[in-house]
C-alpha positions as CSV (number, residue, x, y, z in Angstrom):
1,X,0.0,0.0,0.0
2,X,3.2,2.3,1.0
3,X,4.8,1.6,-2.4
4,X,1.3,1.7,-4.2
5,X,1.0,5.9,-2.8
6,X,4.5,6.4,-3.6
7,X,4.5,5.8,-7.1
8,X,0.8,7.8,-7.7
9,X,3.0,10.7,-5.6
10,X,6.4,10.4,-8.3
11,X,3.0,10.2,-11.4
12,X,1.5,13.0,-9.9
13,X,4.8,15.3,-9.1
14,X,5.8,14.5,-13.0
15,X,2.4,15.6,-14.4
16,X,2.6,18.9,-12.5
17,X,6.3,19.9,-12.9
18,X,7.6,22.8,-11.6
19,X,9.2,25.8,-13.3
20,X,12.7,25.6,-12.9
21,X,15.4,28.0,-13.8
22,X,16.1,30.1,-16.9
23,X,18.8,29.7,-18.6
24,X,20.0,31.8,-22.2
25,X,22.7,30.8,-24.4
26,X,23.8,33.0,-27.2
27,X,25.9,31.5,-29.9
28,X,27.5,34.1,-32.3
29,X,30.3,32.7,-34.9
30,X,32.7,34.6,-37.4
31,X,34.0,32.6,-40.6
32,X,37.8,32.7,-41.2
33,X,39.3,31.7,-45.0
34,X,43.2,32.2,-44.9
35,X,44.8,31.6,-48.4
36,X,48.1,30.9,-48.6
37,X,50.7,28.8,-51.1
38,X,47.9,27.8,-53.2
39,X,46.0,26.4,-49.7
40,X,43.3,27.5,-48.0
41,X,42.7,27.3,-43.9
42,X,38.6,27.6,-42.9
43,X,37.6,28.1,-40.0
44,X,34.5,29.0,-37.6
45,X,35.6,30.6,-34.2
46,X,32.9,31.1,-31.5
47,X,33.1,34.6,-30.5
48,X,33.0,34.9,-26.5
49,X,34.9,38.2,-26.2
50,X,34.9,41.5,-27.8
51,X,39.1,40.7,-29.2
52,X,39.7,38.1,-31.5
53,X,43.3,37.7,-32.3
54,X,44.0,35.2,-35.2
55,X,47.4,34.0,-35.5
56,X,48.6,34.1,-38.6
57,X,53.0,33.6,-38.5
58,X,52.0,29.6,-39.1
59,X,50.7,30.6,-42.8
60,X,54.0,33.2,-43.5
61,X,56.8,30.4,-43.4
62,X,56.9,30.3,-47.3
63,X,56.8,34.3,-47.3
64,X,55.0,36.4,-50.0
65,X,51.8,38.0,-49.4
66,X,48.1,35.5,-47.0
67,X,44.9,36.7,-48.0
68,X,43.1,37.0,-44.7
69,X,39.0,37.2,-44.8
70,X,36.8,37.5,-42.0
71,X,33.4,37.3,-42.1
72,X,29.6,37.7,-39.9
73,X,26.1,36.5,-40.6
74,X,24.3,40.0,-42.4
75,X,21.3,39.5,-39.9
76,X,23.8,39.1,-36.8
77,X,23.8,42.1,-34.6
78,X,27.0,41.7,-33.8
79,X,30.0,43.7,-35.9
80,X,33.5,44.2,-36.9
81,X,34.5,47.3,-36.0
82,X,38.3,47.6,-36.3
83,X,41.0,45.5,-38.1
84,X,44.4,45.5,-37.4
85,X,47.7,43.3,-37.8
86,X,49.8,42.2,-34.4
87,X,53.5,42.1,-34.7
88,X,55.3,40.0,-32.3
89,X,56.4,42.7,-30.2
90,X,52.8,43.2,-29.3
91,X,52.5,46.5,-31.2
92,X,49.6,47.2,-33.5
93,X,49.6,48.4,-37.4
94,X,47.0,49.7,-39.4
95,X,46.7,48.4,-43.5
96,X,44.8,48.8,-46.1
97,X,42.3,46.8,-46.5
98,X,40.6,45.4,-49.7
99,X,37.1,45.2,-48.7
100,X,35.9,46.2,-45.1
101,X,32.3,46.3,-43.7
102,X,31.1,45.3,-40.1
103,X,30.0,42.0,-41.2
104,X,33.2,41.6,-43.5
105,X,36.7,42.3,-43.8
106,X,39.7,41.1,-46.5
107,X,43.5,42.0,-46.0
108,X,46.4,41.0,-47.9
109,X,48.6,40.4,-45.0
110,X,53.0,40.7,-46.2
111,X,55.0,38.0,-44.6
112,X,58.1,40.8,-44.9
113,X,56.5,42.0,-41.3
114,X,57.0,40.6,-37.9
115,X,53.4,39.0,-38.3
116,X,52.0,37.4,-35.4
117,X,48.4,37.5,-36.2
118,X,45.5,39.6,-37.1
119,X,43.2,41.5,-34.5
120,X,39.7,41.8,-34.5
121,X,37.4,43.5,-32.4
122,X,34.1,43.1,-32.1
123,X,30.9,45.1,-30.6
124,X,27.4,45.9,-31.3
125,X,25.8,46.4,-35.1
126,X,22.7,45.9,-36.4
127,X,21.7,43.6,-39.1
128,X,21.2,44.2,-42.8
129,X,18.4,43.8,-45.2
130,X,19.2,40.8,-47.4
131,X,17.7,42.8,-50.2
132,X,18.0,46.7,-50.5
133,X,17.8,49.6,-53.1
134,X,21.5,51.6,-52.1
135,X,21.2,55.2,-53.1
136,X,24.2,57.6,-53.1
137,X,23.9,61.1,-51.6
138,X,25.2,64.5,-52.8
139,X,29.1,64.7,-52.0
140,X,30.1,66.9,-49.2
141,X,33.2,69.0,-49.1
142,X,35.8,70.4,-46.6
143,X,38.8,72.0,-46.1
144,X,41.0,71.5,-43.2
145,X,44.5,73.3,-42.8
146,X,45.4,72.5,-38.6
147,X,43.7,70.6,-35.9
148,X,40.7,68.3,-36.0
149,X,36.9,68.3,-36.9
150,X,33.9,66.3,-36.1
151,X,31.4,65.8,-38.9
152,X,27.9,64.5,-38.9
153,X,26.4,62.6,-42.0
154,X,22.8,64.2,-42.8
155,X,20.3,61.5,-42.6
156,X,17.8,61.6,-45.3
157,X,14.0,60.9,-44.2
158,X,12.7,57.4,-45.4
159,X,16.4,56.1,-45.9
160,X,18.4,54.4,-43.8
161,X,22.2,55.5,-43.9
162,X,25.2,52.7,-44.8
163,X,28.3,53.9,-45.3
164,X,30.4,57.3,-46.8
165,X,33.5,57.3,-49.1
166,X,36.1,59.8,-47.7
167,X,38.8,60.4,-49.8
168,X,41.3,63.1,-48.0
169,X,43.3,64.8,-50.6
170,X,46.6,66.4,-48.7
171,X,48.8,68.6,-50.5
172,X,52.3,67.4,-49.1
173,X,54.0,67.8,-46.8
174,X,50.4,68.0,-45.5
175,X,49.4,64.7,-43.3
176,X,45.7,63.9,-42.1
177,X,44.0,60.4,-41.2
178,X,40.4,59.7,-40.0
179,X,39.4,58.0,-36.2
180,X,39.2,54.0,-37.1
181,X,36.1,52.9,-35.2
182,X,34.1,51.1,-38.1
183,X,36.3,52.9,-40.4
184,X,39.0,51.5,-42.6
185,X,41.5,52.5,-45.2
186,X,41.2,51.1,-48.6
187,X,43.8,52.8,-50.3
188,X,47.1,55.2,-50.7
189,X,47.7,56.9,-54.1
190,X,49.7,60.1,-55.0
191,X,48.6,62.6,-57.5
192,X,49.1,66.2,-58.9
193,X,45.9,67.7,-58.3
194,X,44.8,71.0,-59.8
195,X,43.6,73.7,-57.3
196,X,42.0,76.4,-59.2
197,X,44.7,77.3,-61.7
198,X,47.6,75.9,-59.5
199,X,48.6,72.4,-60.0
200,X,50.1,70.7,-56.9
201,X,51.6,66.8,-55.7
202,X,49.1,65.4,-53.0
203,X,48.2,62.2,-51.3
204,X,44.9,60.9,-51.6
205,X,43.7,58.5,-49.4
206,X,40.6,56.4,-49.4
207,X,38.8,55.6,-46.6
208,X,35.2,53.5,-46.0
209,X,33.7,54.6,-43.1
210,X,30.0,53.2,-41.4
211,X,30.0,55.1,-38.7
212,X,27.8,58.8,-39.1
213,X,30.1,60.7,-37.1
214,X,33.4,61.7,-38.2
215,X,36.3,62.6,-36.8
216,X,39.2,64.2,-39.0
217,X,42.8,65.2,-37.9
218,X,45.0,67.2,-40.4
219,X,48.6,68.8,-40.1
220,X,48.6,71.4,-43.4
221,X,45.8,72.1,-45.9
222,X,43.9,68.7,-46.5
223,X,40.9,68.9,-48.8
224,X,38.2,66.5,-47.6
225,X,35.4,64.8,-50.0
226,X,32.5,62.4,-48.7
227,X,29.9,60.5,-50.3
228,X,27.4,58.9,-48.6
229,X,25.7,56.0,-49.5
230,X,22.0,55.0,-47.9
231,X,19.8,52.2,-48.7
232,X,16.0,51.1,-48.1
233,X,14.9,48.0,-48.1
234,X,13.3,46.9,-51.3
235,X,9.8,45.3,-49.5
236,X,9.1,49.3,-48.8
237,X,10.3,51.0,-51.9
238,X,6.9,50.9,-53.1
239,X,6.2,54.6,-52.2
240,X,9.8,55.6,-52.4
241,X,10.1,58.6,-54.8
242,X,13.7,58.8,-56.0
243,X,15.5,61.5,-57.8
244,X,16.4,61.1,-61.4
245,X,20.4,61.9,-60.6
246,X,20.1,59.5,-57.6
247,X,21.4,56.6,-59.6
248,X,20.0,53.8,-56.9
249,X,21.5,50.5,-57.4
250,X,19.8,46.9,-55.9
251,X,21.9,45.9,-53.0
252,X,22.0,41.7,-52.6
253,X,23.5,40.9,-49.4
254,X,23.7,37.5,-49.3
255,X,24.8,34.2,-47.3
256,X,26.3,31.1,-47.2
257,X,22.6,29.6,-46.8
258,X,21.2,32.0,-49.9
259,X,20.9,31.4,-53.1
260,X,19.5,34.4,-55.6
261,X,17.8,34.0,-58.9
262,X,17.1,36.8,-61.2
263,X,15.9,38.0,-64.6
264,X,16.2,41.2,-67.0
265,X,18.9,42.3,-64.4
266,X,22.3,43.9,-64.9
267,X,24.9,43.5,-62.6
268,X,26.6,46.4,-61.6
269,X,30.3,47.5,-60.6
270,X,29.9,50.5,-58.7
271,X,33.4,50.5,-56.6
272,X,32.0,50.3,-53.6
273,X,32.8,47.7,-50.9
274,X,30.5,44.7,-50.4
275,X,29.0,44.3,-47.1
276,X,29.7,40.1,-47.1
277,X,31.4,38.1,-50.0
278,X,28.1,37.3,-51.4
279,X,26.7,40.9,-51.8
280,X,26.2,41.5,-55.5
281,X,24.4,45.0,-57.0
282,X,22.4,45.4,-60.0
283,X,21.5,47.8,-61.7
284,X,17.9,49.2,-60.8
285,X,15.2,49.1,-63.2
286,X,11.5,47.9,-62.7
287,X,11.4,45.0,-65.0
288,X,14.4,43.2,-62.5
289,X,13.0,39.9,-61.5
290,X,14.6,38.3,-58.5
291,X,14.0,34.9,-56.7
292,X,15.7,33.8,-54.1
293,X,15.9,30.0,-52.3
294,X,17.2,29.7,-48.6
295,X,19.0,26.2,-48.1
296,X,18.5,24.7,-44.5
297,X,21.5,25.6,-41.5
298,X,21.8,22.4,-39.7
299,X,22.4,22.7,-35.9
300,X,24.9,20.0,-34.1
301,X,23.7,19.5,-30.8
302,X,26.4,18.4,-28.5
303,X,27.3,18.2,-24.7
304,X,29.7,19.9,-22.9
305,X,32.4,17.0,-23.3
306,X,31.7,17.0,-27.3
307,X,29.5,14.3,-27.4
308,X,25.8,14.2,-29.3
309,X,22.7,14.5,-26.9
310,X,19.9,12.1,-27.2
311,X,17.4,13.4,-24.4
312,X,13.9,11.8,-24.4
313,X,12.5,14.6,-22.2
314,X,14.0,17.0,-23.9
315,X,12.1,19.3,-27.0
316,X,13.2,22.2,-29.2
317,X,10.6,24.7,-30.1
318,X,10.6,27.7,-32.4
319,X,9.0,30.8,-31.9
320,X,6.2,29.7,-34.5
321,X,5.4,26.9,-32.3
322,X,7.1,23.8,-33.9
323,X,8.8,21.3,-31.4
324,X,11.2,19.0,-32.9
325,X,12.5,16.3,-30.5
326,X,16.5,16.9,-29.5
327,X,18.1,14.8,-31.6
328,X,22.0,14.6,-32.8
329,X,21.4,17.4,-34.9
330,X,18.3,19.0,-36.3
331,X,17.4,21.8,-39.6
332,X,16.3,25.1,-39.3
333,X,15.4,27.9,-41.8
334,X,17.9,30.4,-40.8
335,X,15.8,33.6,-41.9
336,X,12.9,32.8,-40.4
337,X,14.2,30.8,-37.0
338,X,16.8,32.5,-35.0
339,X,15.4,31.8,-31.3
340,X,15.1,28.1,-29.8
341,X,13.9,26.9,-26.6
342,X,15.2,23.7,-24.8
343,X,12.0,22.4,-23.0
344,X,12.6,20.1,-20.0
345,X,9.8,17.6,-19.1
346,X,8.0,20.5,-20.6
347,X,9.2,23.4,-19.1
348,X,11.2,25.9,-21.2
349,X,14.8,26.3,-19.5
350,X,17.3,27.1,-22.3
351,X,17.1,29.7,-24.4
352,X,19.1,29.5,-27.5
353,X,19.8,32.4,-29.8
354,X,21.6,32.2,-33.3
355,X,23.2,35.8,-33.6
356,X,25.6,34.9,-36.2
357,X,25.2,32.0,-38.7
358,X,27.7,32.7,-41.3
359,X,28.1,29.0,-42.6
360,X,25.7,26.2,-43.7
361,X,26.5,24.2,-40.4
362,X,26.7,25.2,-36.7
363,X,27.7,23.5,-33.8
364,X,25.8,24.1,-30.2
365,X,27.4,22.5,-27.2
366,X,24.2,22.8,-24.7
367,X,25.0,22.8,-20.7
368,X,23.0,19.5,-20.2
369,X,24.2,16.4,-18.4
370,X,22.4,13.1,-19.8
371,X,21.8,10.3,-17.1
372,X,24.4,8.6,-19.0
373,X,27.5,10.6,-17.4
374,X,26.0,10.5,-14.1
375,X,27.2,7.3,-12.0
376,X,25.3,5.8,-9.0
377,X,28.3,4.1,-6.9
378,X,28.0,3.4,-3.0
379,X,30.6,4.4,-0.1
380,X,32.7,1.2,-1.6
381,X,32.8,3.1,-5.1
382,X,31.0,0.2,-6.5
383,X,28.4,0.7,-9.1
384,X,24.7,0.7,-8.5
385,X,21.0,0.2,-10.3
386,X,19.4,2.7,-8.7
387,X,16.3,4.9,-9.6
388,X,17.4,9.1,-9.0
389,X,14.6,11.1,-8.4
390,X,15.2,15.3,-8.0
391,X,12.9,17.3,-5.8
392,X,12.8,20.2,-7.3
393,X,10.6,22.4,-5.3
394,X,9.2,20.1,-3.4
395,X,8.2,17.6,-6.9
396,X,9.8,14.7,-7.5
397,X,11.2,14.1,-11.3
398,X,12.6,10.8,-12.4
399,X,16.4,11.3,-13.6
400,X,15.6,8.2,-16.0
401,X,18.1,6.2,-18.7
402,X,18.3,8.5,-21.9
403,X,17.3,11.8,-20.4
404,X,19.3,15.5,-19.3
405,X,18.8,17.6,-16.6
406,X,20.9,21.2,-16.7
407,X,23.9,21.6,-14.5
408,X,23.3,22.1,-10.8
409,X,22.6,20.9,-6.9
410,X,19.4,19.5,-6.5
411,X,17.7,18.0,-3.5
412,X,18.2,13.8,-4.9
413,X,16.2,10.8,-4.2
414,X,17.3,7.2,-4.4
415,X,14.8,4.0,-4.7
416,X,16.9,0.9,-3.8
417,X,15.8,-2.4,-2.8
418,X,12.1,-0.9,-2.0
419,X,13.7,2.1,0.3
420,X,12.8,5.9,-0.8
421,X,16.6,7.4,0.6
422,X,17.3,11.5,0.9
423,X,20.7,11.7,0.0
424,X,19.9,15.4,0.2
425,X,21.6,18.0,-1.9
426,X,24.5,17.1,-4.3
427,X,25.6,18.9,-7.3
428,X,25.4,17.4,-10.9
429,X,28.0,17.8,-13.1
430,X,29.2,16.6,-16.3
431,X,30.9,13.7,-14.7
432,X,29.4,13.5,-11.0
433,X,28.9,10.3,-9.5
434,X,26.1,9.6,-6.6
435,X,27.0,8.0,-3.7
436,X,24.0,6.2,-2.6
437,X,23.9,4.3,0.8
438,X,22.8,0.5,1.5
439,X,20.9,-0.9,4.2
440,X,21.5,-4.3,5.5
441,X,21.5,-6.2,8.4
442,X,25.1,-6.3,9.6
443,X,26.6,-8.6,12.9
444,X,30.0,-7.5,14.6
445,X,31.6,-10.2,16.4
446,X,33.2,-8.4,19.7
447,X,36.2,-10.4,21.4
448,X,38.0,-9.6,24.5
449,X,41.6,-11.8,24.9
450,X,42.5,-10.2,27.9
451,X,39.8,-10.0,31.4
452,X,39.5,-7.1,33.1
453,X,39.7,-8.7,36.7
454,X,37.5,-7.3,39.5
455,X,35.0,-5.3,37.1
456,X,31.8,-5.5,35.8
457,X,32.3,-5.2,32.0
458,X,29.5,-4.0,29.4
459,X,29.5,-3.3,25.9
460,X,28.1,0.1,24.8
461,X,26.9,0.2,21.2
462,X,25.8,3.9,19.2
463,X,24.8,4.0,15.7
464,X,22.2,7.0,14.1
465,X,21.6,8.7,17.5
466,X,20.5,5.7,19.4
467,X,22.7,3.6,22.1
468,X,21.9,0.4,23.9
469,X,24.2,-1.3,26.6
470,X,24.9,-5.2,26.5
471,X,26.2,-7.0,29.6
472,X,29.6,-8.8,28.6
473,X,30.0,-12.1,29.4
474,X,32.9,-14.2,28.7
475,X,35.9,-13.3,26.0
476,X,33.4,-12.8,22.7
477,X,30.0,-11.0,21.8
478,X,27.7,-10.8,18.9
479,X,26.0,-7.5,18.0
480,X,23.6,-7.2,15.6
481,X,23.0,-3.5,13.9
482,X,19.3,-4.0,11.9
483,X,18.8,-1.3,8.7
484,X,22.3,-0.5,9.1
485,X,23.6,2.3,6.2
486,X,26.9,0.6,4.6
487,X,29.7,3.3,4.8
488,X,28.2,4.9,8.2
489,X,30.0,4.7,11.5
490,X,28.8,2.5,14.7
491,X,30.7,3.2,17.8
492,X,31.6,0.6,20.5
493,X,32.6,1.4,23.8
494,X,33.9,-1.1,26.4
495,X,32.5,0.4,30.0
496,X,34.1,-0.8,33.5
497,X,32.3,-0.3,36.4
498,X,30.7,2.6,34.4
499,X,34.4,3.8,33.3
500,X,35.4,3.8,29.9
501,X,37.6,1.4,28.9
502,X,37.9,1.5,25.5
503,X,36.5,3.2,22.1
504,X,36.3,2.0,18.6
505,X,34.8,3.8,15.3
506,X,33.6,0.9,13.0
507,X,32.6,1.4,9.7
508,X,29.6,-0.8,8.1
509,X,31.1,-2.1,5.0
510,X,29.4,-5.0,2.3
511,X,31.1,-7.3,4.3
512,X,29.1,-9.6,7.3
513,X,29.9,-10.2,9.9
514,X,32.6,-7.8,10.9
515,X,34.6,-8.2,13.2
516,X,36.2,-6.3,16.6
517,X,39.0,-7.1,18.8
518,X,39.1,-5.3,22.0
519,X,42.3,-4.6,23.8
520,X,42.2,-2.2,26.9
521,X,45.2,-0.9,28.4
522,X,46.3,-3.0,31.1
523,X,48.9,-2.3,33.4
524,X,51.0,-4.9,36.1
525,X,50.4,-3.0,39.8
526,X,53.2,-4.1,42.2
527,X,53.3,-1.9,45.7
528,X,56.1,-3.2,48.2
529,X,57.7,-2.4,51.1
530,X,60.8,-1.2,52.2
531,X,62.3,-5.0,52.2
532,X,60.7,-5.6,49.0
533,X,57.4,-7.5,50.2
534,X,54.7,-7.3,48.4
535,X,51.6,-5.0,50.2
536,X,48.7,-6.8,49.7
537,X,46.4,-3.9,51.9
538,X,48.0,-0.8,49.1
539,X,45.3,0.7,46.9
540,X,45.4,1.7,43.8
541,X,43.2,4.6,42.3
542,X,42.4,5.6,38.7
543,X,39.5,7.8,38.2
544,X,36.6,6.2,40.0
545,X,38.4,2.7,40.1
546,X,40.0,0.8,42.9
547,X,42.4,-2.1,43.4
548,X,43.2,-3.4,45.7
549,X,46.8,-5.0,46.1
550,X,49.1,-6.4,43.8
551,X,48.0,-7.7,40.2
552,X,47.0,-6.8,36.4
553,X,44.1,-4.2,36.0
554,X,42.2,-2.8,33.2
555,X,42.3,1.5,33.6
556,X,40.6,3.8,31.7
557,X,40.9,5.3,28.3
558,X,43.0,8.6,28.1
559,X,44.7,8.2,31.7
560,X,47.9,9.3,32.7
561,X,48.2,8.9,36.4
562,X,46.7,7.2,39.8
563,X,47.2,7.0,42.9
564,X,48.4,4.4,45.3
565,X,47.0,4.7,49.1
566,X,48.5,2.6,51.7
567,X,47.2,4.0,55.3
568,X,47.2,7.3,55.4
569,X,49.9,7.8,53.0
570,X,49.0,8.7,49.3
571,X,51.9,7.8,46.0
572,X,50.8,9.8,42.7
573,X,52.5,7.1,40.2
574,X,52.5,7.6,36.3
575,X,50.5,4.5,34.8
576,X,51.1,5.0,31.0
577,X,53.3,2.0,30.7
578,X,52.4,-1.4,31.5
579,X,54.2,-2.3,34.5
580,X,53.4,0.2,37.8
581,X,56.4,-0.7,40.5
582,X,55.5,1.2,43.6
583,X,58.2,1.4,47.2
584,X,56.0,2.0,49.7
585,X,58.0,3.5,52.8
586,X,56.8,1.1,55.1
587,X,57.0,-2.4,56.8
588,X,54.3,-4.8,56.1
589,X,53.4,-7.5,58.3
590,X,55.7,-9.6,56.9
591,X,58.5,-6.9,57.6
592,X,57.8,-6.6,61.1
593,X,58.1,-10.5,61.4
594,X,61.1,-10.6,59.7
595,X,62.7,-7.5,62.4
596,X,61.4,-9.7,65.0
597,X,63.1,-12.9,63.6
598,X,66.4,-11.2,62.8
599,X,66.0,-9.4,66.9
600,X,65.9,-12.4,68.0
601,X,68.7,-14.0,66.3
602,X,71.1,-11.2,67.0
603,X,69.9,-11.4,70.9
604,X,70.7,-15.2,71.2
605,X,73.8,-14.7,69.3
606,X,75.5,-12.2,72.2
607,X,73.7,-14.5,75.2
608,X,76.2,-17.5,73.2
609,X,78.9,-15.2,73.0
610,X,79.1,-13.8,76.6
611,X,78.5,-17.7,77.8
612,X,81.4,-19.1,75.8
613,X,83.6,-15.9,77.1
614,X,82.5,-17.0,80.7
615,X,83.4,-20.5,80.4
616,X,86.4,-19.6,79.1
617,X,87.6,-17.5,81.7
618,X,86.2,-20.3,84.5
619,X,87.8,-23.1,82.7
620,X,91.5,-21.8,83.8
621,X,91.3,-21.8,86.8
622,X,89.1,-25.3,87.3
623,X,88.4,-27.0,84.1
624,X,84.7,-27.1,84.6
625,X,82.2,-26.9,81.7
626,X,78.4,-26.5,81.3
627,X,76.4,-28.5,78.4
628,X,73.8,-26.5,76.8
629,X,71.1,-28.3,75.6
């Protein structure tokens, strides 16, 4: 009936589950090509920082020139907004670049240099329409002699600004350069220039810039020119009115996952960077048919140590509301699905986000432990079949064969042989093993080699807060421990007239019956005289024990000294050896015997002598002599 209540409790707790923490995972990746010696190196790095720093001195051995391209997803919002090179004595240099945008950049990097690596760094950047009319504003014009200016691209209503051209034309020795956040130079050239009816030698230098905000440093007369460039995407250019001189231009973006079809199109060459290796522009006219096909991204689903997860409580859904099961891997749209949700047992607890899919396959390592890497092992270390149940606010959910749970201590349950067990709370890991305790009934055979003489011996047994005394009788004792846990401790303590004897820890292993031998400290009393007799009457004293006369004693646990009383005299004697050899200053009864005796002998011995000095003297003058008999 117990076990019948138990299990509609676990059915109920599952159907009602509780909601359990919320977790968010963001997966952005950039796309690395390296060309070099007719080879190419790809690669997709997971971005966890704002600094990437790709080395690059591996691909220089054979010298020459590496083509270096990194690349984002065009709907990612994240962006590259500086490119650098790192020699090896950490320093920084600027190049020109061949194509830069936030979601793209392409260096030729010269093996001459130091090269360690290239440097990227990353930061916030909206996404791009994958289809877009680009328009080119009026140029603007400045003229900077010393000193530095800010300046703001006007934004045009209904248009949506994308980048400016800024060539700086310095008439040398003049020098000038432009800040390098999201800005990048494409380009050194020297010219003679005609100002007004003056021609001059200058330095022109192209720069691509997508930020709308400016800033320019020159050092002698620079002539500043900027185009800007805007766009719209082409889903609202339906009430777009467009000047004749605007020139607009169709803008595809493009992906790894995109393929574009189009009719009655031109493609264009404008001279204008690309914002990803796939963009392409046509030239805009209304009879431009285009079609375009996404192919699936298919998502990897792995663990945290690399392997695939196959969770049967565990469900991926969309934001439309499709659930696919969690699987090795699974095939997503990657326009239209961005956002997934790991559901456990129901319950939505990971939050996947795609920023940045710039490839046809991802990987996703997931923070989820599958029962598999969890091992159930007792005190021993042995292996166990055991059920693991987690009470997670105050429900119980099976941790069954073939599912995951996510990373953390939870409150843990353990059905063995019939027995619901708290093992109460425990971290999971990637790796964790349970220790889960075993009840049995376990005997310890108790044996005593050596009495204790003169005291009242009884065994005293704790184990889980209880404590029950045994009477000893004889050398050996059986004690029986019902429901013991194997691994836990039972303590046995020999008691002496209600002194303590001896103490032992046990612990309960597999193993029954166990088995305990007990060996008190016992020490050899010997109290004697002054002559060397034994005192039979002497006392001796430790703690609330007393023995009397000579002979072999059990004494307490943790004692270092007694006391031996003979009359009214007290001996404070040191009894942590074995043998205790105490002079009493005294004469026993034997003693006083042995005066007596020895009295006695001396007296008869001077009676003789002054007898056979008398007889002597008598015998010269009448030679008589007396007999003694």
């Amino acid at each position: 009936m117990i076990r019948q209540v138990l299990w509609i409790a676990i059915i109920a707790a599952f159907l009602v589950l509780p909601i359990l923490s919320y977790a968010q995972v963001t997966i952005n990746y950039i796309g690395i090509n390296i060309y070099y010696d007719n080879h190419t190196y790809t690669k997709i790095i997971n971005i966890t920082s704002n600094q990437l720093i790709i080395p690059m001195y591996q691909y220089c051995s054979q010298g020459g020139n590496v083509l270096f391209n990194a690349y984002l997803d065009p709907l990612s919002n994240l962006g590259i907004v500086s490119a650098s090179l790192v020699l090896y004595n950490g320093s920084s240099l600027n190049v020109p670049v061949i194509n830069y945008s936030p979601k793209y950049v392409s260096m030729e990097v010269n093996c001459s240099l130091p090269v360690y690596g290239v440097y990227l760094g990353i930061g916030s950047y909206g996404p791009y329409p994958l289809e877009a009319l680009v328009i080119p504003g009026s140029s603007i014009t400045y003229t900077l002699t010393q000193g530095s200016m800010n300046i703001s691209i006007p934004s045009i209503p209904g248009l949506n600004y994308l980048f400016s051209i800024i060539k700086l034309v310095s008439i040398l020795p003049a020098e000038a350069n432009v800040g390098n956040y999201l800005t990048a130079e494409l380009g050194t050239e020297y010219s003679n220039v005609n100002i007004g009816s003056i021609s001059t030698y200058a330095e022109i230098t192209t720069y691509i810039t997508y930020s709308s905000n400016i800033d320019i440093t020159a050092n002698g007369t620079t002539y500043i020119v900027i185009t800007p460039y805007y766009y719209a995407p082409i889903t609202n250019t339906q009430n777009l009115v467009l000047a004749v001189s605007s020139n607009p231009m169709i803008m595809l973006t493009g992906a790894p996952w995109i393929k574009y079809h189009y009719s009655n199109c031109t493609l264009a060459n404008p001279g204008i960077p690309g914002i990803t290796p796939w963009t392409s522009y046509l030239i805009y006219t209304p009879y431009c048919m285009i079609n375009m096909s996404v192919n699936p991204v298919t998502v990897n689903i792995i663990s945290t140590s690399m392997q695939e997860l196959r969770c049967n409580n565990i469900f991926i859904t969309t934001g439309s509301g499709s659930i696919m099961s969690l699987t090795s891997n699974l095939t997503i749209n990657p326009i239209l699905t961005r956002a997934l949700y790991v559901s456990i047992n129901g319950i939505k607890t990971i939050g996947i986000y795609l920023n940045s899919i710039p490839t046809s396959e991802i990987t996703v390592s997931l923070p989820l432990i599958p029962r598999s890497d969890v091992s159930i092992i007792d005190e021993a270390g042995n292996s166990l079949d055991a059920l693991i149940y987690l009470n997670i606010n105050g429900t119980l959910i099976p941790f069954t064969n073939d599912s995951c749970i996510y990373p953390g201590t939870y409150d843990i349950y353990a059905l063995m042989n019939g027995e619901l067990m708290n093992l109460g709370p425990n971290p999971i890991y990637q790796g964790s093993s349970l220790k889960v305790p075993i009840f049995s009934n376990y005997v310890l055979n108790i044996s005593i080699p050596n009495e204790c003489p003169d005291l009242n011996l009884e065994l005293l047994i704790k184990y889980d807060g209880d404590q029950y005394a045994i009477p000893l009788n004889g050398n050996n004792q059986w004690v029986s421990i019902p429901n013991a846990i194997i691994g836990s401790q039972v303590q046995v303590e020999l008691l002496g007239n209600g002194s303590l004897l001896y103490q032992r820890e046990v612990t309960i292993n597999g193993s029954s019956p166990g088995s305990l031998v007990i060996n008190p400290h016992m020490i050899n009393f010997m109290p004697v005289d002054l002559l060397n007799n034994e005192l039979p009457n002497a006392v001796l004293n430790v703690g609330s024990l007393y023995y009397v006369g000579p002979g072999k004693y059990c004494v307490p646990i943790n004692s270092s000294i007694g006391m031996v009383i003979y009359g009214s005299d007290v001996y404070v004697v040191n009894i942590t050896g074995d043998n205790i050899y105490v002079r009493v200053w005294t004469f026993g009864a034997l003693g006083i015997k042995s005066l007596l005796i020895i009295f006695g002998l001396l007296t008869l011995l001077i009676i003789i002598a002054s007898i056979i000095k008398g007889l002597s003297n008598r015998g010269s003058s009448s030679g008589d002599y007396i007999i003694i008999k």
